[in-house]
N, C-alpha and C positions, 0 to 999 in steps of 0.2 A: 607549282605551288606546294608548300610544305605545309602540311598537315601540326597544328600544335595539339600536343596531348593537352586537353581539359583536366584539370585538377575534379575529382569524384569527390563527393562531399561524403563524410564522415556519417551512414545511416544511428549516429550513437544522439538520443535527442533525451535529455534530460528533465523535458519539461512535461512527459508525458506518464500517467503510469503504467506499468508493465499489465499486458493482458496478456502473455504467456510468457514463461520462463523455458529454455531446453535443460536437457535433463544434466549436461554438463556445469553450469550453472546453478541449477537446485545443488547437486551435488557437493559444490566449492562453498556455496554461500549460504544456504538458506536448512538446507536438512540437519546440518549440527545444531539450529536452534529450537525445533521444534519436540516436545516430547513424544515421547513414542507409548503403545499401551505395555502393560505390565503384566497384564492380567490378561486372558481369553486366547482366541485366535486370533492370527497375524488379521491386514487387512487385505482385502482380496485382490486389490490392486494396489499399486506403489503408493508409496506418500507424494511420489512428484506428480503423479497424475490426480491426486486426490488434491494435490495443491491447485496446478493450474484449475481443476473444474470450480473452484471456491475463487480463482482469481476471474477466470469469467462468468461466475454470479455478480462478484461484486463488479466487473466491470458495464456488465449488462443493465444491471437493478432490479433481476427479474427476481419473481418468486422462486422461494429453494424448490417447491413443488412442482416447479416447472422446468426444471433442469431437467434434462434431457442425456442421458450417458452414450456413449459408442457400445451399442449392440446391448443397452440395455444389463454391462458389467459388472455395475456397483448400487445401488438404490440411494437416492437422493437423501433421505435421512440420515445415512451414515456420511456421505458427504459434509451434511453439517453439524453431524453431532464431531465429527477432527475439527472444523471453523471455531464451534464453539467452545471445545475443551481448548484446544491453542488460545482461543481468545480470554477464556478466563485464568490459566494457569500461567498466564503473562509468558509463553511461545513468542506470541509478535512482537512484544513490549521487548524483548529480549532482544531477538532478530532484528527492531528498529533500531536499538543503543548498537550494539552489534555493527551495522552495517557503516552509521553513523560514524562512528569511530576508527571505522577502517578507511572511510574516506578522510576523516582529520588527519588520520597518521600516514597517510601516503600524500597528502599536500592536495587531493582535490575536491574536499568541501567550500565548496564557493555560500559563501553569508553574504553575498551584495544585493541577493534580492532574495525578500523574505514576502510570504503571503500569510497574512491573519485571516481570522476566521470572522471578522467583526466582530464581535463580541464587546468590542471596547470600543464600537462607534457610536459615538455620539448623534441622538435622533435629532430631527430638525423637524418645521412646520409646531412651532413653538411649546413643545414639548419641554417644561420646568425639570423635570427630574428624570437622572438616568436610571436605566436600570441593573448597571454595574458603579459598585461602591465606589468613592474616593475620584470618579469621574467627574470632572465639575465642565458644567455646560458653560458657563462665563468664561474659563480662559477659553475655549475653543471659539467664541463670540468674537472674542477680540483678537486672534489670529484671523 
């Protein structure tokens, strides 16, 4: 009896988001968008270790105070004061168009299925008026 090799499936899943990145990857994609400080002393650990620990808060939901480091290396408020400068100095907003784009111009941004945030759903259990402008609850009635 001959043995057929199984086709292995492709562990690349698109549909999930990343709860850690390796450091060859921060490096290719993600560290050129991020600012770095200007002022003071360096940070005590890398930026890529300072990333994943803000990517397992946010994948967690836990409190920032509740983070936990390896051996106790970096103090959890510096952790979020990098989340929060990148998040206001528009770092991600950058790194998103960024990444965004790199997949349009290599041919694999897939737009066949798109997820809203509701926002523009229309309420039901007779609800007259939306709470987003210019939505009109009759044509959605008659569809």
């Amino acid at each position: 009896m001959i043995k057929q090799k199984s086709k292995s499936k492709q562990n690349t899943c698109y549909n999930e988001l990343p709860t850690k990145v390796s450091r060859k990857e921060f490096n290719k994609h993600i560290s050129l968008y991020l600012s770095k400080g200007k002022r003071g002393p360096n940070p005590k650990i890398s930026y890529y270790k300072i990333f994943n620990y803000i990517l397992y808060v946010l994948h967690t939901g836990m409190q920032w105070d509740e983070l936990k480091t390896y051996r106790n290396e970096i103090h959890w408020s510096n952790i979020y004061r990098h989340h929060n400068r990148w998040s206001k100095d528009g770092s991600y907003e950058n790194l998103f168009l960024r990444s965004v784009k790199a997949l349009h111009d290599n041919g694999e941004l897939d737009l066949s299925i798109l997820h809203g945030d509701g926002s523009n759903t229309v309420a039901k259990k007779g609800v007259k008026i939306s709470d987003t402008q210019d939505t009109s609850i009759n044509a959605v009635k008659k569809s």
